[in-house]
C-alpha positions in Angstrom: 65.1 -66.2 59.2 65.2 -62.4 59.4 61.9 -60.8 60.5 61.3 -57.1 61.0 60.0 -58.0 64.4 59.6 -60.5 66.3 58.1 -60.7 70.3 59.4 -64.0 72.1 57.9 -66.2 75.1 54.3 -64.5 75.0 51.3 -66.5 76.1 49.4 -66.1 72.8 45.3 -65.7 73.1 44.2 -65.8 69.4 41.0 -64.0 69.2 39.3 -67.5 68.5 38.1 -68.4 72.4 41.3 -71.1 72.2 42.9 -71.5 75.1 46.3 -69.6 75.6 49.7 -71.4 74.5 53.3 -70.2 74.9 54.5 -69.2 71.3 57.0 -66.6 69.6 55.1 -64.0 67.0 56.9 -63.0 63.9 56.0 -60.0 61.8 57.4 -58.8 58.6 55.7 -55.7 57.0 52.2 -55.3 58.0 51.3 -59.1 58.7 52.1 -61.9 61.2 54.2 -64.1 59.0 55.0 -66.9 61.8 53.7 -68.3 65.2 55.5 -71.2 67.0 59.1 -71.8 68.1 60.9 -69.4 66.6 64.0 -70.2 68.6 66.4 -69.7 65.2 64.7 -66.6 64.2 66.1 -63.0 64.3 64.7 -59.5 64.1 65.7 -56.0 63.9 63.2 -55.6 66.9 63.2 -58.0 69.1 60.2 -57.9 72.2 61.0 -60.4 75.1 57.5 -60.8 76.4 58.4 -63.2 79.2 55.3 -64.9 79.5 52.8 -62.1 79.5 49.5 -62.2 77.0 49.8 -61.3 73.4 46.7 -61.0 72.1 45.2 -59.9 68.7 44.5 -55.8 69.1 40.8 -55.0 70.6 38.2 -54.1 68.3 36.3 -51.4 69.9 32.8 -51.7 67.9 30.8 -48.8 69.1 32.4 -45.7 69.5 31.8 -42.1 68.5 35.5 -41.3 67.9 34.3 -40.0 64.0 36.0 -36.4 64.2 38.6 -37.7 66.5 40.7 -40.2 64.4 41.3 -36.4 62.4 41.6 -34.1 64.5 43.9 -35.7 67.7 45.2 -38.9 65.4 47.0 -39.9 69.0 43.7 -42.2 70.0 45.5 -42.0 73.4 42.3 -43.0 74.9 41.8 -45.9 73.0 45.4 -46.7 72.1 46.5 -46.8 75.6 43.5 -49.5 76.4 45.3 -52.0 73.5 42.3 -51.0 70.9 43.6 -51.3 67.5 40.4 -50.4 65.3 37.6 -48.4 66.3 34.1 -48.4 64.4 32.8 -45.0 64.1 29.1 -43.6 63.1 27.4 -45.6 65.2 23.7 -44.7 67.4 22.5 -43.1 64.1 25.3 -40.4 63.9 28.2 -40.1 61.5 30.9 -37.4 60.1 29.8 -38.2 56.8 28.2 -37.8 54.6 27.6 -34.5 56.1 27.7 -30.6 55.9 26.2 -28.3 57.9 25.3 -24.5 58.1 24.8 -23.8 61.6 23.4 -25.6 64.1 24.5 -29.3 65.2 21.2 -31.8 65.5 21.1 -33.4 68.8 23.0 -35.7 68.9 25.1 -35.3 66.4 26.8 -32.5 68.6 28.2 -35.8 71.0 31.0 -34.9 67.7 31.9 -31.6 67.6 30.5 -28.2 66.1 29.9 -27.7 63.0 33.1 -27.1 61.8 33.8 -30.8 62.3 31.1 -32.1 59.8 33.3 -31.0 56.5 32.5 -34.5 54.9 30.4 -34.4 52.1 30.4 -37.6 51.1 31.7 -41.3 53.1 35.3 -40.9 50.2 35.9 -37.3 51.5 35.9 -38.3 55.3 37.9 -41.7 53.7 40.6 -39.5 52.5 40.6 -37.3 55.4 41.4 -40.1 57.7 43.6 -41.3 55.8 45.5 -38.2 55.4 45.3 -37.6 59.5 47.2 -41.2 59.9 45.9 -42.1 63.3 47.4 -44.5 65.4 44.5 -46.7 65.7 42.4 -48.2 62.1 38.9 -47.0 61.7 35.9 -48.6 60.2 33.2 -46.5 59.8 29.3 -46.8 59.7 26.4 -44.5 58.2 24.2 -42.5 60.3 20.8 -42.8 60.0 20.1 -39.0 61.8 23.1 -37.8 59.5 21.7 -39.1 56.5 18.6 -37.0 58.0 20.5 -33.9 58.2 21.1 -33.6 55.1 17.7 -33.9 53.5 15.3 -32.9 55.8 14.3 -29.8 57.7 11.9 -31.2 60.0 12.9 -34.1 61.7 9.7 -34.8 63.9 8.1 -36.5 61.0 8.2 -39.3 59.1 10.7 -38.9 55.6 8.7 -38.5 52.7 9.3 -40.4 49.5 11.6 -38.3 47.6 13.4 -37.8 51.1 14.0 -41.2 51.4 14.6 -41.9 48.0 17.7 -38.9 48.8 19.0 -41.0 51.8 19.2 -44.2 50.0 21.3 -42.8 46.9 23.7 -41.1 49.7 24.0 -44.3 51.3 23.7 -46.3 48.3 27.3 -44.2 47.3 29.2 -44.5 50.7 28.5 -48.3 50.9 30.0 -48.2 47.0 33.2 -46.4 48.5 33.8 -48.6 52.0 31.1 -47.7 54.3 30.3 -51.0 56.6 26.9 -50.3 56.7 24.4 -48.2 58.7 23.0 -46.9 62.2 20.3 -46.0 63.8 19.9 -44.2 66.8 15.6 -44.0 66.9 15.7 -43.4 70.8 16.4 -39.6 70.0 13.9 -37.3 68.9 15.6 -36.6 65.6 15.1 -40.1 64.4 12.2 -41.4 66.9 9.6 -40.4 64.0 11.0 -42.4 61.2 8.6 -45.0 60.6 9.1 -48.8 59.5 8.9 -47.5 55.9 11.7 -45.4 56.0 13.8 -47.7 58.1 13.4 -50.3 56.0 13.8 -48.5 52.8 17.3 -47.7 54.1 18.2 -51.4 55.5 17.1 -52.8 52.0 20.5 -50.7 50.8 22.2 -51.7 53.0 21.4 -55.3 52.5 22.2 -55.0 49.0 25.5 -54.3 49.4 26.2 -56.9 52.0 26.6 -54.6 54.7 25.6 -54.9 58.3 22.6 -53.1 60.0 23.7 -51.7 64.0 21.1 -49.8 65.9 20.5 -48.2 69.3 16.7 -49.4 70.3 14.0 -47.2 69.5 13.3 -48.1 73.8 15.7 -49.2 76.0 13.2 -49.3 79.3 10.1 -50.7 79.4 9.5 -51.5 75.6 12.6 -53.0 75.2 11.3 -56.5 73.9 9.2 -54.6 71.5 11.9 -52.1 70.4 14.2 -55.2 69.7 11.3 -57.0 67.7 11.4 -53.9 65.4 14.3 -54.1 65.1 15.2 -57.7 64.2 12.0 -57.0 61.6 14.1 -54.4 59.8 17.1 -56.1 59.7 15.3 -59.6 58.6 13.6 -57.6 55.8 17.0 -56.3 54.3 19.0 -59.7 54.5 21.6 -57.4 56.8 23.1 -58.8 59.9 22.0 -57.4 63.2 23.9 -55.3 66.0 22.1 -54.2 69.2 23.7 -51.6 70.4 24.7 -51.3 74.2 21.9 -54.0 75.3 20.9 -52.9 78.4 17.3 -53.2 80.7 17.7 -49.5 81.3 15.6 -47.5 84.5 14.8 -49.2 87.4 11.5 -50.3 87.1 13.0 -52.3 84.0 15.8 -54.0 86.0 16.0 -58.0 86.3 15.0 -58.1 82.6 18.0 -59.1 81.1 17.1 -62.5 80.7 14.1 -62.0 78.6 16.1 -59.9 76.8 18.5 -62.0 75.8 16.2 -65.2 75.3 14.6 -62.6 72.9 18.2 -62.3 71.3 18.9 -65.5 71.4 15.5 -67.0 69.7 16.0 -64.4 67.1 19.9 -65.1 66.5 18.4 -69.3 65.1 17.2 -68.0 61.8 19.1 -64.3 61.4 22.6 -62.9 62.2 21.9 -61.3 65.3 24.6 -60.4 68.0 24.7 -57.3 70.2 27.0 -54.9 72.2 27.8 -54.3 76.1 30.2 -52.0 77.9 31.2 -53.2 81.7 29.6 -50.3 83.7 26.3 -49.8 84.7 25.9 -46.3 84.1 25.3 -44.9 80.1 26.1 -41.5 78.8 24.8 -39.7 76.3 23.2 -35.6 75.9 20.8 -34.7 78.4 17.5 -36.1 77.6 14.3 -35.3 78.8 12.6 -38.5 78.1 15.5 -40.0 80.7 15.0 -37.2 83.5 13.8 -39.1 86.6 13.9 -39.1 90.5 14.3 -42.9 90.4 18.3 -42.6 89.7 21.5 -40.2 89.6 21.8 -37.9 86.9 24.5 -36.5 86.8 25.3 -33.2 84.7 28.7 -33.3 82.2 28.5 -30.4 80.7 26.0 -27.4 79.7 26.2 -24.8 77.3 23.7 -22.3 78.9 25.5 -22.9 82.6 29.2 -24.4 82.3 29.3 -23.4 85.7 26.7 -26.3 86.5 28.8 -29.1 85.1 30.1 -31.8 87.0 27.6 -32.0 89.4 24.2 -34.0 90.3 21.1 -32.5 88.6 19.0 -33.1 91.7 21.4 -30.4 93.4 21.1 -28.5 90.4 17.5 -28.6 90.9 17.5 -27.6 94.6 19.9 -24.7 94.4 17.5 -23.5 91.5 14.5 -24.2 93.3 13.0 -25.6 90.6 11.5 -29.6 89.5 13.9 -31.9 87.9 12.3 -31.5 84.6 12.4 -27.6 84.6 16.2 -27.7 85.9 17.1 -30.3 83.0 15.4 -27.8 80.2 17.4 -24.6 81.7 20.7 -26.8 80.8 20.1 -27.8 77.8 21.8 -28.3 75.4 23.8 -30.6 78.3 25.7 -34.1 78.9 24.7 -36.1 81.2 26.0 -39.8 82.6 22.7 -41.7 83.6 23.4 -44.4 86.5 20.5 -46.4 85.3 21.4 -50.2 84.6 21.3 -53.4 87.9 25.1 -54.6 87.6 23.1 -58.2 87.6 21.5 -57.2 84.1 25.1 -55.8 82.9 27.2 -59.0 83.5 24.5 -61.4 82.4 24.9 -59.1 78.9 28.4 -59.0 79.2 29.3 -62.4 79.5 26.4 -63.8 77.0 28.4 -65.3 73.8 26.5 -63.3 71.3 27.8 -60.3 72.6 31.0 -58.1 71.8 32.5 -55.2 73.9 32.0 -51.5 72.8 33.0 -48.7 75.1 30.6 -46.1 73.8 32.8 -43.4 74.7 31.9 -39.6 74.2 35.4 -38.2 73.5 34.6 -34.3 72.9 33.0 -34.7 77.0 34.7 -32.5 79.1 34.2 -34.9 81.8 33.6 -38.2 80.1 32.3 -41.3 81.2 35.5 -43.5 82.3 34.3 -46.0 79.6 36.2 -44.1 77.3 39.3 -44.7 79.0 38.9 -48.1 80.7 36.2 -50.4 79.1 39.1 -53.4 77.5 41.5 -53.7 80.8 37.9 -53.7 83.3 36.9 -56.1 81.2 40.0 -58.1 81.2 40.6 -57.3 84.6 38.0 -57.0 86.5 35.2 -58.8 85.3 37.3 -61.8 84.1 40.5 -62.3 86.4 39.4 -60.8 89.3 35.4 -62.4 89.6 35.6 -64.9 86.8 32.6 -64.0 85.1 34.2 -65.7 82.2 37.4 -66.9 80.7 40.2 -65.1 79.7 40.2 -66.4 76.3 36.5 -65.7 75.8 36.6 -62.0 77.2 39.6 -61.3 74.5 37.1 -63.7 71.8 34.5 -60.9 72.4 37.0 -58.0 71.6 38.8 -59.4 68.6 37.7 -62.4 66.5 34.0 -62.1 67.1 34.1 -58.5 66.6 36.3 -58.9 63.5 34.0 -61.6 62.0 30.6 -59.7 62.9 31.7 -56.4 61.4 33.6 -57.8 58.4 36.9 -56.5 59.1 39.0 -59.3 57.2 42.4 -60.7 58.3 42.0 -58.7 62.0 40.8 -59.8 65.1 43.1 -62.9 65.3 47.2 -64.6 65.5 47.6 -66.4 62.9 50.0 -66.4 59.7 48.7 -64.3 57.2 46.6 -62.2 59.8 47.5 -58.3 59.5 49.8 -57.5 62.9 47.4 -55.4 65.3 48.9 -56.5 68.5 47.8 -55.6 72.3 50.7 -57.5 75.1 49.7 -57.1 78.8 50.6 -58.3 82.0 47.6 -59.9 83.6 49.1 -59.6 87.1 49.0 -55.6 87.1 46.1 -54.6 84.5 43.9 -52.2 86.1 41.9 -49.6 84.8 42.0 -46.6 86.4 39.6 -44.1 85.2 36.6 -43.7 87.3 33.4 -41.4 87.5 35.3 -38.7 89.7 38.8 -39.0 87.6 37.4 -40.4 84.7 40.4 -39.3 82.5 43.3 -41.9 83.0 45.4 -44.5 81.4 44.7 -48.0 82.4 48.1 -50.3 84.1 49.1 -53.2 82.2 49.1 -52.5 78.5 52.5 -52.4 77.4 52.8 -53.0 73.8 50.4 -51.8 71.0 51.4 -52.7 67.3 49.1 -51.6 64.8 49.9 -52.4 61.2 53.1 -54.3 62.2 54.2 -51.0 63.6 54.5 -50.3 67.4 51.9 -47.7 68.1 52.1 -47.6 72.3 54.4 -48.4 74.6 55.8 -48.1 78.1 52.6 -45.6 78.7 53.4 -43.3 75.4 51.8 -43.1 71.9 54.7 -43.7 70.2 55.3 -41.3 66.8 55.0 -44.1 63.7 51.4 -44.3 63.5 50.0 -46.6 61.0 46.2 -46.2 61.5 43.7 -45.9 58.4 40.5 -46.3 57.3 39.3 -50.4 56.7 37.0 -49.9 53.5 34.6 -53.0 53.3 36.1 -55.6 51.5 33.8 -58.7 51.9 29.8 -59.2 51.7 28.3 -60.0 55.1 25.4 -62.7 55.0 22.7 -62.3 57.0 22.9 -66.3 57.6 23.6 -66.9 61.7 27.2 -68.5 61.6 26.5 -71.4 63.6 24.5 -72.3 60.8 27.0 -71.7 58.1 29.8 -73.9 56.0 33.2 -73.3 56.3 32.7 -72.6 52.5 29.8 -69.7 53.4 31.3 -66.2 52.9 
């Protein structure tokens, strides 16, 4: 039989947590049409994979690439790491539905100006990436902060009523047109006021429509277990599914925590669909925040409107060159980036390997300086958390980037091999995956991705974003139930 492509002798790992099996992949169109002995079969491209991994593309589930899929369609950041799909608008801030007159809310500015928020409504930022044709698909969530922006010009309050009411028809219409759901972001002080009403005015929408409900914790230090209680209490009362975003015991006098955390996770994830995500670093990233400013860890300065010439460099030498405290230094910066070195690399892997969590890089792409998440959270992962120290199998570590992703997130026919399964494709060599990018050079291509199809099309390979890109925007297509799986039929949506 004639295929339009077809890779031979790959050791296939098939999103499920299955263990890896020798097998030939054919592709026709978009779609994986066989998997097995294909030893008759032809192909106007033929891929000899000789026993490397084929696995389904990586999922990347928290990202803030919103204005990126448009404006450089490459992706090579995330292309070049095997990601296939990226799921924008999380930690409460979104493209759309958004327009803006001057000044960029923090932190909606982690995604450009405010020339870059030209999206009305969720269909006109649908269109747009669709029209941009990136090389990796996009999903895309709803900002809570965004959805703030719009109708609000104070945002240290709670909404009011007709506010709110505002926000849910908004929502109400991008969910209509594809929209997966919604985020929250309530650590920042642009959400940190809205109040269990509001939250869970919104969540009832998003319910409704069988969306999911993602949000970065109101606390991710000392009231963690609290902040997490809220938030399985406005997911429970909306009948939406649950995604923590970047679980983490952040600031030291919080570290060793992770296991209540994730007994807390775990007890809730019996009678709700709860599951959570985790990069593999143990620093975050994010605008400089003053709440976060502290002697008791590295801060270290990204970028800074008022003084560029102070970027790249430790705010506590900052402080001293100034002669001024901490807190005063971290004011004169603002508006600034910052990577916070705040997490125990104990409380990261426990996270990281737990089977109710998925792998999001969390990457700030519009960083001068980024965090080298952005560049190398899938092959450290792969590499060096899994091959190198065995913190868990292979097949699970690719499970937590593909088919649980896919299945959490609702993103139907990705995430695994199988016949019938759309052809997003990542093939690496095991042996020399590395990923390079680090905190000094955080801008660099990981080793051992060779082959990225997206769409059936080859999107990546040898080390170059090839020129047929196939990317586009994955508009909801099935109702997520709120239902833990384990507790689900085979016949349960």
């Amino acid at each position: 039989m004639h295929h339009d492509l077809l890779i031979r002798g790959a050791m296939v790992l098939d999103g499920t947590g299955a263990e890896p099996f020798p097998a030939d992949i054919a592709v026709s169109g978009e779609r994986i049409v066989a998997v097995g002995r294909l030893g008759a079969d032809d192909a106007t491209t033929v891929i000899e994979a000789h026993g490397r991994y084929l696995a389904p593309g990586f999922i990347d589930v928290h990202t803030h690439d919103d204005t990126n899929v448009i404006r450089t369609p490459e992706m090579q950041p995330k292309i070049s790491q095997g990601v296939t799909t990226v799921v924008v608008g999380n930690c409460g801030i979104s493209a759309s539905p958004v327009t803006l007159r001057d000044k960029v809310p923090d932190p909606m500015n982690l995604l450009g100006g405010v020339e870059d928020f030209r999206y009305p409504s969720f269909a006109d930022y649908a269109r747009a990436v669709d029209d941009a044709v990136p090389s990796v698909n996009v999903a895309a969530l709803i900002g809570h902060t965004s959805l703030r922006s719009q109708v609000m010009d104070d945002f240290a309050r709670p909404a009011e009523a007709v506010e709110i009411e505002a926000m849910r028809r908004s929502l109400r219409d991008a969910l209509d047109d594809g929209a997966l759901g919604m985020s929250s972001g309530l650590a920042y002080r642009n959400a940190f006021h809205a109040p269990d009403t509001e939250m869970r005015a919104l969540v009832d929408e998003v319910g409704a429509a069988g969306g999911l409900y993602t949000t970065h914790l109101r606390d991710e230090f000392a009231g963690l277990l609290d902040a997490m209680d809220e938030a399985y209490a406005t997911a429970q009362h909306g009948q939406a599914p649950l995604v923590i975003s970047h679980l983490k015991c952040a600031g030291a006098g919080n570290w060793g925590n992770a296991p209540l955390a994730l007994s807390s996770l775990e007890r809730a994830a019996r009678g709700h669909r709860v599951h959570c995500d985790c990069y593999p670093y143990t620093a975050g990233s994010s605008t400089l925040d003053l709440g976060q400013v502290t002697d008791e860890i590295e801060i270290f300065i990204t970028w800074s409107d008022p003084h560029p010439e102070q970027a790249r460099r430790p705010l506590a030498d900052i402080a001293a060159d100034w002669n001024l405290s901490l807190m005063d230094a971290a004011r004169r910066l603002q508006p600034a980036g910052a990577v916070y070195h705040n997490m125990s690399e104990d409380d990261m892997r426990r996270v990281l390997a737990h089977p109710l969590s998925m792998i999001g890089s969390d990457g700030l792409p519009n960083d001068p300086h980024p965090h080298p998440r952005l560049w190398g959270a899938f092959p450290r992962v792969l590499a060096h958390y899994s091959r190198d120290l065995g913190l868990m199998p292979l097949a699970e570590a690719v499970r937590k980037m593909t088919g649980l992703s896919a299945t959490q997130f609702g993103l139907t026919d990705r995430g695994v091999i199988r016949e019938g399964a759309y052809a997003d494709l990542t093939l690496f060599d095991l042996t020399t995956l590395e990923d390079t990018a680090d905190y000094a050079r955080p801008i660099a291509a990981a080793r051992g991705i060779d082959l990225v199809i997206v769409n059936g099309t080859i999107a990546y390979r040898d080390g170059h974003v090839t020129a047929q890109r196939r990317g586009r925007l994955l508009r909801r297509q099935q109702r997520l139930s709120p239902t833990p799986i384990h507790a689900m039929t085979e016949d349960s949506p």
